[in-house]
N, CA and C atoms of all chains as a GROMACS GRO file, in nm:
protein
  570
    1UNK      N    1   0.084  -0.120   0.000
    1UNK     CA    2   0.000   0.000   0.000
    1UNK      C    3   0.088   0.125   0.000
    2UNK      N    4   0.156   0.168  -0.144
    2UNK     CA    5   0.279   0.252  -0.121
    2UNK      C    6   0.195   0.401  -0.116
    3UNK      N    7   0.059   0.400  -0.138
    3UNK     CA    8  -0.028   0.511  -0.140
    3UNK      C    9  -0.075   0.575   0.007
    4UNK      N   10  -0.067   0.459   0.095
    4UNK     CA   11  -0.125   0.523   0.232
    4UNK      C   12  -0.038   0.469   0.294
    5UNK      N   13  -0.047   0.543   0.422
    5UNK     CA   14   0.026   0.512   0.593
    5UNK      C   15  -0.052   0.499   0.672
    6UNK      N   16  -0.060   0.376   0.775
    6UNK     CA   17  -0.072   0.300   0.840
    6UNK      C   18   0.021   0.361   1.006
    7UNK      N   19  -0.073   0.428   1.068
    7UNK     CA   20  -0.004   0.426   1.216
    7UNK      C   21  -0.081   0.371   1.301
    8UNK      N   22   0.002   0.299   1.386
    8UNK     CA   23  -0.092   0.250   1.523
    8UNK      C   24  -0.035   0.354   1.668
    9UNK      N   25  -0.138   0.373   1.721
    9UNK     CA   26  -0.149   0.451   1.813
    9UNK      C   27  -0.185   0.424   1.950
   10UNK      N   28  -0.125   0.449   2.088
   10UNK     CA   29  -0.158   0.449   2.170
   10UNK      C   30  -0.080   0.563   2.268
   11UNK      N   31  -0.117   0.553   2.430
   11UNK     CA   32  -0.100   0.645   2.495
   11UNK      C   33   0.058   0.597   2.522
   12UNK      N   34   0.121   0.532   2.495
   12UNK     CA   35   0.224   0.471   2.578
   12UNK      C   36   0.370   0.535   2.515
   13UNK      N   37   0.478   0.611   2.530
   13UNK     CA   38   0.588   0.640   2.504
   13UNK      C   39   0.675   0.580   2.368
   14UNK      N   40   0.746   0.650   2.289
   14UNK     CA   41   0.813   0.608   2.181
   14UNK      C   42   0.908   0.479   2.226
   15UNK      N   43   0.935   0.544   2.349
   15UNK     CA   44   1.080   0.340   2.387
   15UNK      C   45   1.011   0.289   2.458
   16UNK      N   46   0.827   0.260   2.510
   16UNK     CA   47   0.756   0.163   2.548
   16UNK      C   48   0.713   0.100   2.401
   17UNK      N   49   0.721   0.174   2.277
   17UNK     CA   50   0.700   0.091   2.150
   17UNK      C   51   0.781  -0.002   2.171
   18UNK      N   52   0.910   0.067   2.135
   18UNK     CA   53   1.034   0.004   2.088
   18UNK      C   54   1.054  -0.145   2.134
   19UNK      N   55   1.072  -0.100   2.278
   19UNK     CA   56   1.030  -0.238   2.364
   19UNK      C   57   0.979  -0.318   2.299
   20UNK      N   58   0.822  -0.317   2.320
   20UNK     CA   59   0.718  -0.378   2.325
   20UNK      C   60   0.745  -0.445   2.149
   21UNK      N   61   0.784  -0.396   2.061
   21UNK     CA   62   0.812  -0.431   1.945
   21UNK      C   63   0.939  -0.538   1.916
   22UNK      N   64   1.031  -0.478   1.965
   22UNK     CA   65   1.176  -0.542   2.024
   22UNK      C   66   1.134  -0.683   2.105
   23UNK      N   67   1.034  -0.750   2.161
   23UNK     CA   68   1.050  -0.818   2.286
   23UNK      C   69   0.932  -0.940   2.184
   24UNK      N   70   0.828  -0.903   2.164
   24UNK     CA   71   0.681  -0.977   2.121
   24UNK      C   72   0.719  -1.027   1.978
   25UNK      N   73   0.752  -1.138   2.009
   25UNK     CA   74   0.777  -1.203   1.834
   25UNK      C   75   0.697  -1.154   1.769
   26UNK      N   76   0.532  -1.156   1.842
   26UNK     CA   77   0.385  -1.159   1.739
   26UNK      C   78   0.406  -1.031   1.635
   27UNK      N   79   0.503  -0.912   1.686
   27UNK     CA   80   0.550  -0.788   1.594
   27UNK      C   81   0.653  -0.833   1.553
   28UNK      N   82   0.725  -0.935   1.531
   28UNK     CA   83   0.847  -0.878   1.430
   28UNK      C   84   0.837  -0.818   1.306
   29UNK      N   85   0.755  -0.880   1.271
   29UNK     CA   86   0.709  -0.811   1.090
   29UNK      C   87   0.665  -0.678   1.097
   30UNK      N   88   0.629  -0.631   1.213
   30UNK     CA   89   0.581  -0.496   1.180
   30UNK      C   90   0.641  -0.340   1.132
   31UNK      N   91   0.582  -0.326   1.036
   31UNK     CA   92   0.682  -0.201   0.944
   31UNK      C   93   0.614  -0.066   0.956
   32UNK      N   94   0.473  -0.056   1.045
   32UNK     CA   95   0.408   0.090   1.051
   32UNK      C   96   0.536   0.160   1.160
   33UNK      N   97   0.451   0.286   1.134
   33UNK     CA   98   0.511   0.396   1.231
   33UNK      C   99   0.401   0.345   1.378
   34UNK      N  100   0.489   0.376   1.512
   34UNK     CA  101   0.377   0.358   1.598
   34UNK      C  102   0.394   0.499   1.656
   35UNK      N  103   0.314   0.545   1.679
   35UNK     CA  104   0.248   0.678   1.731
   35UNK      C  105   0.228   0.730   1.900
   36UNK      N  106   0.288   0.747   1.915
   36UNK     CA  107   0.264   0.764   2.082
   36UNK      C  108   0.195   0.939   2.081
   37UNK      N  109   0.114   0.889   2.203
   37UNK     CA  110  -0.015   1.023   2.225
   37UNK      C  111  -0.035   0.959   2.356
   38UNK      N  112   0.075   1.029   2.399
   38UNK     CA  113   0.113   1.020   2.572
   38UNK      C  114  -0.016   1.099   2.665
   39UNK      N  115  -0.064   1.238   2.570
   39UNK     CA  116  -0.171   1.303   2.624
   39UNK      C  117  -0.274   1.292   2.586
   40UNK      N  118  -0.311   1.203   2.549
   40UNK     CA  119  -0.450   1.147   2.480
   40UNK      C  120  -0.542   1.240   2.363
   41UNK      N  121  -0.484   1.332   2.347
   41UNK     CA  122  -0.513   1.443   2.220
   41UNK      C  123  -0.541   1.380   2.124
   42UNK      N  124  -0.496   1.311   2.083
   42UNK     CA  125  -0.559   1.258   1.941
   42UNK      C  126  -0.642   1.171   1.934
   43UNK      N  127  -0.641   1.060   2.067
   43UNK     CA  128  -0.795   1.031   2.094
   43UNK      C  129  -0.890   1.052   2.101
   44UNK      N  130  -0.855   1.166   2.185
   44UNK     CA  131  -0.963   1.264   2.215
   44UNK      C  132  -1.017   1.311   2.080
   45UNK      N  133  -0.962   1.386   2.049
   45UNK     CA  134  -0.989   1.412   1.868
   45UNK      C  135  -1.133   1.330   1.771
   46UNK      N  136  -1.120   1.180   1.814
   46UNK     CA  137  -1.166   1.078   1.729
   46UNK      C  138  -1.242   1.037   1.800
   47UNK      N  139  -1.259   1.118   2.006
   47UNK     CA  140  -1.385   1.038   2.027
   47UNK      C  141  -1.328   0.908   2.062
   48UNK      N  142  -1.208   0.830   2.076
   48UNK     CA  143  -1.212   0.688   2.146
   48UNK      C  144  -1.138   0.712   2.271
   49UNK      N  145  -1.104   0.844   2.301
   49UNK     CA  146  -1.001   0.816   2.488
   49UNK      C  147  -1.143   0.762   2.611
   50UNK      N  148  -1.118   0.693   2.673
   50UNK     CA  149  -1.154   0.624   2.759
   50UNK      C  150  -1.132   0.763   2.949
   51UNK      N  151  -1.185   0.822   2.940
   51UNK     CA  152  -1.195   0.891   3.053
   51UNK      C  153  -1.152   0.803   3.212
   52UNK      N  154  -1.179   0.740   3.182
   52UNK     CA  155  -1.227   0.618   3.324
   52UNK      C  156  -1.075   0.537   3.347
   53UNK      N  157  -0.987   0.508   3.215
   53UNK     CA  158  -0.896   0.408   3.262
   53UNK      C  159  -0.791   0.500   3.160
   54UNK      N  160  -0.777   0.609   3.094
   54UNK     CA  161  -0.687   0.715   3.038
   54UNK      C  162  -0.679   0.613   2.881
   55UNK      N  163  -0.689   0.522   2.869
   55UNK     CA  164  -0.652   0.419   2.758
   55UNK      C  165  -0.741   0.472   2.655
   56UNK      N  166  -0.711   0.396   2.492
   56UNK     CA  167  -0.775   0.443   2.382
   56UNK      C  168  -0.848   0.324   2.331
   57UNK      N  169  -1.013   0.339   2.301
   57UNK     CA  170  -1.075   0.181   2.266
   57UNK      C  171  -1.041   0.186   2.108
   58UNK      N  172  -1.059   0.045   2.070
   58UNK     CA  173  -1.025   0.020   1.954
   58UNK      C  174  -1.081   0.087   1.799
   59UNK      N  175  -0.999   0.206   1.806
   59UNK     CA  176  -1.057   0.294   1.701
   59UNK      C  177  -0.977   0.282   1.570
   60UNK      N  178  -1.038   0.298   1.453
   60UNK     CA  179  -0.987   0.220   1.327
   60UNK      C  180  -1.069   0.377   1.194
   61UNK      N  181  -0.924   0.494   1.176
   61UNK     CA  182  -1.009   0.573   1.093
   61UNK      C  183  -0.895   0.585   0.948
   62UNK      N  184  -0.978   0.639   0.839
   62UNK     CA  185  -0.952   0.648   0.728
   62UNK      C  186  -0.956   0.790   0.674
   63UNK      N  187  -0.878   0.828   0.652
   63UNK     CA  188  -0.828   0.972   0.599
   63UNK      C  189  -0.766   0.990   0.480
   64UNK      N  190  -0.835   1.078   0.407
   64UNK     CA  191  -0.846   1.046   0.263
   64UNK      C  192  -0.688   1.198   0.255
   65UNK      N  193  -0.665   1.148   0.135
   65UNK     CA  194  -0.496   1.253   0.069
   65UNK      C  195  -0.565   1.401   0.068
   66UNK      N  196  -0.676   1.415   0.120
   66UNK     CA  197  -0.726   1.582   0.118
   66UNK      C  198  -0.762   1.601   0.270
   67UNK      N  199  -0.713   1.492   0.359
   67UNK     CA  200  -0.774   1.482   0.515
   67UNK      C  201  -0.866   1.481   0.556
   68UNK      N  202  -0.953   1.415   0.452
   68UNK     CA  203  -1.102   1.420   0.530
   68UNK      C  204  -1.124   1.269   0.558
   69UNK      N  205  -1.222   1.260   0.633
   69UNK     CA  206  -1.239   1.179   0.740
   69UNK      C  207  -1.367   1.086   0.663
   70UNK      N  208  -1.290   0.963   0.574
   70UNK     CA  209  -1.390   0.900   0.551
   70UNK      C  210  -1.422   0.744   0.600
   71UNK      N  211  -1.409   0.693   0.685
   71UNK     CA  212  -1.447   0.604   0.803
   71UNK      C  213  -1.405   0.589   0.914
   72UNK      N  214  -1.519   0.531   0.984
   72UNK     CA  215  -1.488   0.490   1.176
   72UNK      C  216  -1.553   0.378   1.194
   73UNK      N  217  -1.453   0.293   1.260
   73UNK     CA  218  -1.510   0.206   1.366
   73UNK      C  219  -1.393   0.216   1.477
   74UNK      N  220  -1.523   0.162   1.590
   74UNK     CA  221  -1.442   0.177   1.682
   74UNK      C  222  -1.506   0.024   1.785
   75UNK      N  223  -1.378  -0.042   1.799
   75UNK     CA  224  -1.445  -0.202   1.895
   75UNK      C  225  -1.405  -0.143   2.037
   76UNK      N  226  -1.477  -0.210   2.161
   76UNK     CA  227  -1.404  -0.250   2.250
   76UNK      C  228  -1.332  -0.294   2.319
   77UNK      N  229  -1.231  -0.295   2.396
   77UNK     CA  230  -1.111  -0.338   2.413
   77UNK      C  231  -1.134  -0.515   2.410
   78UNK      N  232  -1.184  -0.526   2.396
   78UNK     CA  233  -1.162  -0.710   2.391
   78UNK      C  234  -1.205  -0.768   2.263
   79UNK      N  235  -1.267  -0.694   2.153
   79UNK     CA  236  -1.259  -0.750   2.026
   79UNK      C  237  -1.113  -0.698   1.931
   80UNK      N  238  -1.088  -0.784   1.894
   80UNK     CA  239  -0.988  -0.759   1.784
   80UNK      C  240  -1.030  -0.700   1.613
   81UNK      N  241  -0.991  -0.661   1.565
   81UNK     CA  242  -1.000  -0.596   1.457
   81UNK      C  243  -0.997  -0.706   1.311
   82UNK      N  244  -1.086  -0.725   1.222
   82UNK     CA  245  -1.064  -0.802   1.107
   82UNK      C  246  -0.959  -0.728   0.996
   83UNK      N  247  -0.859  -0.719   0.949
   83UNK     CA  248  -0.806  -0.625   0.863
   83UNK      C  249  -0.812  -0.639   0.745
   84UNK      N  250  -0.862  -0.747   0.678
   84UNK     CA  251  -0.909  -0.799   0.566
   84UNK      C  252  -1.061  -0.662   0.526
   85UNK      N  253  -1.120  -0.673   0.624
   85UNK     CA  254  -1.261  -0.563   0.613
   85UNK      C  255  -1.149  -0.411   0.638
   86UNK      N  256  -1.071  -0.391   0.678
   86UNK     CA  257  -1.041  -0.282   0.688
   86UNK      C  258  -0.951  -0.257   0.548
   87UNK      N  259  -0.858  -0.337   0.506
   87UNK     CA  260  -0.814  -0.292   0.365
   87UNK      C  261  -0.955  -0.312   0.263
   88UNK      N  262  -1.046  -0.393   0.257
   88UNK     CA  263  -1.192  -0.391   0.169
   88UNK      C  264  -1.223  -0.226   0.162
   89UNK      N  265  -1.201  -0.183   0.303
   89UNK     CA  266  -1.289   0.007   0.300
   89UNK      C  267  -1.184   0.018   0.219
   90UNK      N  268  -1.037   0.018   0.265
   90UNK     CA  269  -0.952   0.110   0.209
   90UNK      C  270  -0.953   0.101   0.035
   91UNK      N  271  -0.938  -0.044   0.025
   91UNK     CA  272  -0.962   0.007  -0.178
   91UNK      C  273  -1.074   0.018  -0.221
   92UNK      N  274  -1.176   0.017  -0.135
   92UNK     CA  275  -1.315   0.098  -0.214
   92UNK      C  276  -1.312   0.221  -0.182
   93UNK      N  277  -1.234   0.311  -0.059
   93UNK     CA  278  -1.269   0.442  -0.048
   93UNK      C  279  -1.168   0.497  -0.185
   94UNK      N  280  -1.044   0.406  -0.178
   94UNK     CA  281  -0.959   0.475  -0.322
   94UNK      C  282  -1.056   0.447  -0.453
   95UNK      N  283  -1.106   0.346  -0.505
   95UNK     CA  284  -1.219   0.360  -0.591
   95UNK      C  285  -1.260   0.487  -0.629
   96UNK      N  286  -1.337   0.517  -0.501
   96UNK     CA  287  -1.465   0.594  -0.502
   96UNK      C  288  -1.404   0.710  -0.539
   97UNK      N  289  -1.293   0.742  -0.501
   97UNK     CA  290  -1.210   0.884  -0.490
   97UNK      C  291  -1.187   0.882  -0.626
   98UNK      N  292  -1.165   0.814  -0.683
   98UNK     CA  293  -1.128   0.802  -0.828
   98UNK      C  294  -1.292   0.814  -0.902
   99UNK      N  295  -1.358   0.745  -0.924
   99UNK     CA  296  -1.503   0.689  -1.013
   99UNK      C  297  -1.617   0.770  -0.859
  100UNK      N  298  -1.592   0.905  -0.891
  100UNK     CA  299  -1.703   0.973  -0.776
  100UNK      C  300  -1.878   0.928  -0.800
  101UNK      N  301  -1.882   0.895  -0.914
  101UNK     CA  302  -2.063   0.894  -0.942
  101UNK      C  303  -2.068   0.696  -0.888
  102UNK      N  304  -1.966   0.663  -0.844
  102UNK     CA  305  -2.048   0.518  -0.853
  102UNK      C  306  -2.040   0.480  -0.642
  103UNK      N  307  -2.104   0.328  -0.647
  103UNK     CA  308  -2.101   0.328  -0.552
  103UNK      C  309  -2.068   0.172  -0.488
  104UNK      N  310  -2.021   0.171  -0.389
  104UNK     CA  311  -1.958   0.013  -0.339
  104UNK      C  312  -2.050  -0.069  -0.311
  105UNK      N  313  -2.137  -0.162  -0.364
  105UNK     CA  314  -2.252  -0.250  -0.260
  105UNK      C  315  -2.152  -0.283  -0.157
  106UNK      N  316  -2.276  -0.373  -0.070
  106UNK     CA  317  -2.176  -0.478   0.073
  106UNK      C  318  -2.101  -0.582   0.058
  107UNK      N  319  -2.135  -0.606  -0.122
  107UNK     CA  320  -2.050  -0.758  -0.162
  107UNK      C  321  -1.928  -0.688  -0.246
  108UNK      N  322  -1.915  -0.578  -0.237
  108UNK     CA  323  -1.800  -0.540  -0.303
  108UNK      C  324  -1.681  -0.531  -0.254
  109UNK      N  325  -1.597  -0.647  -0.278
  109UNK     CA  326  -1.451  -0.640  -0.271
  109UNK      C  327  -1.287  -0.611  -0.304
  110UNK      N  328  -1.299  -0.563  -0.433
  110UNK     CA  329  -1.200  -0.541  -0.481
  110UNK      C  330  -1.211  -0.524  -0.639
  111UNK      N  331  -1.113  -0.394  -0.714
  111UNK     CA  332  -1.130  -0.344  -0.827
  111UNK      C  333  -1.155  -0.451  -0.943
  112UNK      N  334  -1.269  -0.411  -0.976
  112UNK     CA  335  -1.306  -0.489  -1.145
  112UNK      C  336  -1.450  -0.548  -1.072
  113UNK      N  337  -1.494  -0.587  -0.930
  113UNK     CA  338  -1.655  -0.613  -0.856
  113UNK      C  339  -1.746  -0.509  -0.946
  114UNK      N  340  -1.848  -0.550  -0.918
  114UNK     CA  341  -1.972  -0.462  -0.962
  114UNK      C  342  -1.942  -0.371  -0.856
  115UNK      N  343  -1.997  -0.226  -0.947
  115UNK     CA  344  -2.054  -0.163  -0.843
  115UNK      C  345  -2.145  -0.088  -0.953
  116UNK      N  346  -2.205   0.040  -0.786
  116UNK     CA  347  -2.393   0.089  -0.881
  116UNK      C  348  -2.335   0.202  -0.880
  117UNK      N  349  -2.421   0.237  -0.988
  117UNK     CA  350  -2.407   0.417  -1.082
  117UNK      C  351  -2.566   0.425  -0.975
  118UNK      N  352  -2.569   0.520  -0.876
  118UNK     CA  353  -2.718   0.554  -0.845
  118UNK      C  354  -2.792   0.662  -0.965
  119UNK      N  355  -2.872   0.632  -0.946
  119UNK     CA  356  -2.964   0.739  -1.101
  119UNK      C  357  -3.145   0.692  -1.087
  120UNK      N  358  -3.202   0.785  -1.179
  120UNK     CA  359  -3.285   0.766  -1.128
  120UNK      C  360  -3.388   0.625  -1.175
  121UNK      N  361  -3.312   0.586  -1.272
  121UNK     CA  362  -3.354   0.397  -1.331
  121UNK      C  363  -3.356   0.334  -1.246
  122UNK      N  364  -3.251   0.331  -1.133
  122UNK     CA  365  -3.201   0.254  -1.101
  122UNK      C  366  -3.330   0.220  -0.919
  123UNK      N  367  -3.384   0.330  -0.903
  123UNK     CA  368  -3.428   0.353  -0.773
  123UNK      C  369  -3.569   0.221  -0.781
  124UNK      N  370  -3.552   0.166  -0.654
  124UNK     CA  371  -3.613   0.036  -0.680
  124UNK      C  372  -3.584  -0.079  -0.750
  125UNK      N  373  -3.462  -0.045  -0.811
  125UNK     CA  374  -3.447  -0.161  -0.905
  125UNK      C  375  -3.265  -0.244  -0.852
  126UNK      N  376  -3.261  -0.190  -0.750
  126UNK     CA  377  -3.150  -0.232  -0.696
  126UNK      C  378  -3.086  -0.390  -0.730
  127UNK      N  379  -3.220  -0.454  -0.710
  127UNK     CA  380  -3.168  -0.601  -0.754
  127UNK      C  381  -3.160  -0.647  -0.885
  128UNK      N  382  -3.200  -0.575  -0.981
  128UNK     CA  383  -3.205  -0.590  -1.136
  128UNK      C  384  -3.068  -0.541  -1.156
  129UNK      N  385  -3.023  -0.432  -1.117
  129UNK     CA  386  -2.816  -0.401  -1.144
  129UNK      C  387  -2.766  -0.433  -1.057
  130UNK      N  388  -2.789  -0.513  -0.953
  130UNK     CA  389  -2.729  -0.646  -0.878
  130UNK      C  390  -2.685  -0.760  -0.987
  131UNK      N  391  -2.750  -0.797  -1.073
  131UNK     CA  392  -2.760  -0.891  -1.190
  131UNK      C  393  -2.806  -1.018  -1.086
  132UNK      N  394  -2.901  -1.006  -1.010
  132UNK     CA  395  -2.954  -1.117  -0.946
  132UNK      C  396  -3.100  -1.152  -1.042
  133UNK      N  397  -2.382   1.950   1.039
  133UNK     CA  398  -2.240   1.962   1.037
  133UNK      C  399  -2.117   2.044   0.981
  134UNK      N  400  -2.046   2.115   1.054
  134UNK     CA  401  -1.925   2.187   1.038
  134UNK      C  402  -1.858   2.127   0.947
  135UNK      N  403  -1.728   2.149   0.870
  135UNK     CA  404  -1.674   2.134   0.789
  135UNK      C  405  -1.562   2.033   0.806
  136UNK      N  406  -1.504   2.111   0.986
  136UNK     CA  407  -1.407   2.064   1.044
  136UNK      C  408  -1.428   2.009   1.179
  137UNK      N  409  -1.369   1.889   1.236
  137UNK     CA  410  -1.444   1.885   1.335
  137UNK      C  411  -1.387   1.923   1.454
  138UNK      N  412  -1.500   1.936   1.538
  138UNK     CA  413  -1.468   1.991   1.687
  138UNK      C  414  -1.353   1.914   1.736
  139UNK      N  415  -1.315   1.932   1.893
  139UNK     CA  416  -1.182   1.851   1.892
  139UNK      C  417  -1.255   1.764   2.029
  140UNK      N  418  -1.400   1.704   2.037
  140UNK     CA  419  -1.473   1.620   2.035
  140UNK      C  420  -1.486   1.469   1.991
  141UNK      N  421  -1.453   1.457   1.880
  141UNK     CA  422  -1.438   1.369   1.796
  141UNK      C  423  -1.507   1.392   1.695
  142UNK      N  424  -1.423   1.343   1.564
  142UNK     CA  425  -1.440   1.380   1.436
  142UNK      C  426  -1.542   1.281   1.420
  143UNK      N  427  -1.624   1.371   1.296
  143UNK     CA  428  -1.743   1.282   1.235
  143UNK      C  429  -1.685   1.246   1.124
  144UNK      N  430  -1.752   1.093   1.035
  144UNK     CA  431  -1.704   1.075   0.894
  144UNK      C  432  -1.751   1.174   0.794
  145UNK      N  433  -1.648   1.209   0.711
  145UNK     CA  434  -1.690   1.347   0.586
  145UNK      C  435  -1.640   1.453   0.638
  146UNK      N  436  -1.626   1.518   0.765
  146UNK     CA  437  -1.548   1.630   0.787
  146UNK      C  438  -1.398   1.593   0.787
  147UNK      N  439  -1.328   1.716   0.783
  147UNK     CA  440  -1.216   1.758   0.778
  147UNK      C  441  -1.152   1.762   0.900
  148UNK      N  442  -1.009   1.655   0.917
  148UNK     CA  443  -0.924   1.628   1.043
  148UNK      C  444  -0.861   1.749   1.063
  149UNK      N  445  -0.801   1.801   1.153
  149UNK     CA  446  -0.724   1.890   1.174
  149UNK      C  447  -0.592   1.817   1.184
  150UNK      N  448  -0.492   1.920   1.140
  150UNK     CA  449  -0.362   1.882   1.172
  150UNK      C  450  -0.295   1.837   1.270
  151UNK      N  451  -0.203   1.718   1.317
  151UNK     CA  452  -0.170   1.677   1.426
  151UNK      C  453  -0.053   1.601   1.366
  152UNK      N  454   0.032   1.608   1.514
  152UNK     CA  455   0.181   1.523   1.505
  152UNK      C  456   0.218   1.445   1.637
  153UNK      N  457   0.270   1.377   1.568
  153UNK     CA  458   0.327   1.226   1.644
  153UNK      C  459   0.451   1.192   1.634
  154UNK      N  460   0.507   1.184   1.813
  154UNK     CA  461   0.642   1.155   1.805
  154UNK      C  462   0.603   0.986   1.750
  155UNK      N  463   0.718   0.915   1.689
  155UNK     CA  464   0.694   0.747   1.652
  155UNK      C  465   0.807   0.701   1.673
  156UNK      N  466   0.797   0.576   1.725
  156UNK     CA  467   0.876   0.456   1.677
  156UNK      C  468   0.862   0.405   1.571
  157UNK      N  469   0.953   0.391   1.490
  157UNK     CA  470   0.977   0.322   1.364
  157UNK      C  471   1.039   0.198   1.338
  158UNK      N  472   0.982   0.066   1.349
  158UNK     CA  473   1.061  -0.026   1.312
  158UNK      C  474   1.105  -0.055   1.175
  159UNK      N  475   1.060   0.010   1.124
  159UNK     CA  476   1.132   0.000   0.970
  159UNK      C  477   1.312   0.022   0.977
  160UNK      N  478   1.296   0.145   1.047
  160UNK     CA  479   1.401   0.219   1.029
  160UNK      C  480   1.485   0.161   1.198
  161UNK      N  481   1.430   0.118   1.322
  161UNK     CA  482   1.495   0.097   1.411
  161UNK      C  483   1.541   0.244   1.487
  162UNK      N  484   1.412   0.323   1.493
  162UNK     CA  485   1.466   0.464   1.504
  162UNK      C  486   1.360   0.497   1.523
  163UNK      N  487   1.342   0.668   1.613
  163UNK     CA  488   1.276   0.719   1.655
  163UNK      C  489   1.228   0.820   1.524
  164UNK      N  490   1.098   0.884   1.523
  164UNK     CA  491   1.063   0.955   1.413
  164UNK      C  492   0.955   1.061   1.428
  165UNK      N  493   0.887   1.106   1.381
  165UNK     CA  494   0.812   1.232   1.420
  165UNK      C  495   0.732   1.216   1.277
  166UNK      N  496   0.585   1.202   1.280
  166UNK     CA  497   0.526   1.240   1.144
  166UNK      C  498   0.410   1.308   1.178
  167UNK      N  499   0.339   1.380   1.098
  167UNK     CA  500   0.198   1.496   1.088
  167UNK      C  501   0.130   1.482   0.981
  168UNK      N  502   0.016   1.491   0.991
  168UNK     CA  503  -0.088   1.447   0.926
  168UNK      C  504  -0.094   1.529   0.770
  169UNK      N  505  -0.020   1.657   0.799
  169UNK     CA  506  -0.005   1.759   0.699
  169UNK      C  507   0.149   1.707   0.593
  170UNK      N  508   0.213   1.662   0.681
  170UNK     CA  509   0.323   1.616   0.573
  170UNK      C  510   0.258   1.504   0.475
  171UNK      N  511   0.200   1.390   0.532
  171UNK     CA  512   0.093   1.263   0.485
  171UNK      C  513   0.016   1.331   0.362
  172UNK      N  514  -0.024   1.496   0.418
  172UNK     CA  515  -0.106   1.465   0.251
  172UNK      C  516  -0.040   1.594   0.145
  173UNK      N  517   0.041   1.628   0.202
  173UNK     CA  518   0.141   1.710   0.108
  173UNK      C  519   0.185   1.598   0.001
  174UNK      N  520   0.208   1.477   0.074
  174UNK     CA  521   0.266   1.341  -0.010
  174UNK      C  522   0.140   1.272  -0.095
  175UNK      N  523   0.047   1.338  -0.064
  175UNK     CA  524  -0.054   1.247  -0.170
  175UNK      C  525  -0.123   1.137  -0.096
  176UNK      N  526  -0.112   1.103   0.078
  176UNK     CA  527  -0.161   1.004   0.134
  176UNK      C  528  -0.245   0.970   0.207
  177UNK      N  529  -0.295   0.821   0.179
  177UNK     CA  530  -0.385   0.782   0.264
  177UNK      C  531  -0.361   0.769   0.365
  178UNK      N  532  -0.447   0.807   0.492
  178UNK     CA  533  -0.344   0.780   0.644
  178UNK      C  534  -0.451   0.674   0.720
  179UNK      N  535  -0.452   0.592   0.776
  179UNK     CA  536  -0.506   0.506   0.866
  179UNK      C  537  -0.467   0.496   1.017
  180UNK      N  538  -0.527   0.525   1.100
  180UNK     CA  539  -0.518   0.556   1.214
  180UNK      C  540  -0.529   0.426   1.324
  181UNK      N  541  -0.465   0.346   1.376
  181UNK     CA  542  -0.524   0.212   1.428
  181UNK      C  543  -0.504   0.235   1.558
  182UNK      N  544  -0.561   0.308   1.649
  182UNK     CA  545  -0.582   0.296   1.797
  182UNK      C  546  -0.605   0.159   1.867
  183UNK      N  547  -0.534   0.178   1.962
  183UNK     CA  548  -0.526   0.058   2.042
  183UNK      C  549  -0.522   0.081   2.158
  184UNK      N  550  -0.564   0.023   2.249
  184UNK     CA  551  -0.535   0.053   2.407
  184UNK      C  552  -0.408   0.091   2.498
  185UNK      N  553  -0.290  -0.002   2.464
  185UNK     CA  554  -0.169  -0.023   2.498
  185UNK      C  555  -0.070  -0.114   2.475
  186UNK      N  556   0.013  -0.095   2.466
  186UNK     CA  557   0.151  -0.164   2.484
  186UNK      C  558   0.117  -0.300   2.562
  187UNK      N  559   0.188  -0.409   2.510
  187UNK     CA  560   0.230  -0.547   2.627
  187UNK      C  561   0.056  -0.582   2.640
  188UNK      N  562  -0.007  -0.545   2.531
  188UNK     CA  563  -0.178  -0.604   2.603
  188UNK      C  564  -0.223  -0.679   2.432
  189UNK      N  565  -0.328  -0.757   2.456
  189UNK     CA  566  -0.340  -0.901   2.386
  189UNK      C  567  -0.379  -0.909   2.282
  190UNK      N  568  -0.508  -0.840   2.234
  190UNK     CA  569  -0.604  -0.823   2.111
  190UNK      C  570  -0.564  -0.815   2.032
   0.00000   0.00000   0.00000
């Protein structure tokens, strides 16, 4: 993905990364930047700092090359994240950025899938340019 | 909705404000510094993956 960057973020110090990266086989492969937001500002920002325990819940956003803010989820600390569905947003939001009049169904996975031109043929007829 | 968002938490479709982050870099094995404004000076997509903490399981 030589088009986007990938940071993971938490409240914890640049050499509590290092560590924590350095020590956990389960990261050796890991090549993002990790982000430390020691003051919870950028949580805060997005709406996931946790008031109660200072920590950040599992927030997952997409920021398009003009900085706008085109998805959120956010899990609770005990679900894990699918990243397969999270690169799915990411090359349909690049799609879309590209081909502005069309649109991603829920079965759409990856460039060359159907997708819908909305118009006004089309209203009600969703399952007929489904090709179902 | 505003354009930009409050510092509340951002809604989807508005506009992030600028922000920077000291980083660890394991690419590089080195400490680093990046901002959201350099990211799209470069043309980029940025993904944000919050997590709770360090040394924890999920």
């Amino acid at each position: 993905m030589m088009d986007a960057e990938i940071i993971t973020v938490s409240s914890d110090t640049k050499f509590v990364h290092l560590a924590w990266q350095r020590d956990e086989m389960e990261l050796k492969g890991v090549k993002f930047p990790m982000g430390s937001d020691t003051t919870g500002k950028l949580a805060r920002m997005f709406g996931v700092y946790d008031e109660n325990t200072g920590l950040s819940l599992r927030g997952t956003f997409i920021i398009s090359p003009e900085g706008k803010l085109m998805n959120s989820e956010v899990n609770f600390y005990n679900l894990g994240r699918n990243i397969d569905e999270l690169l799915r947003k990411f090359r349909a939001n690049r799609h879309l950025a590209e081909y502005t009049a069309e649109a991603c169904p829920a079965q759409w996975r990856s460039n060359g899938d159907l997708t819908l031109k909305p118009s006004a043929k089309m209203v009600g007829k969703v399952h007929e340019a489904m090709g179902k | 909705m505003s354009d930009t968002c409050s510092c509340l938490g951002c809604n989807v479709g508005e506009t992030v404000p600028d922000f920077r982050l000291e980083t660890y870099e394991p690419a590089k094995g080195d400490f680093g510094e990046i901002s959201l404004e350099t990211l799209r000076n470069n043309g980029k997509w940025t993904i944000l993956f919050f997590y709770p903490a360090d040394f924890t399981f999920v």
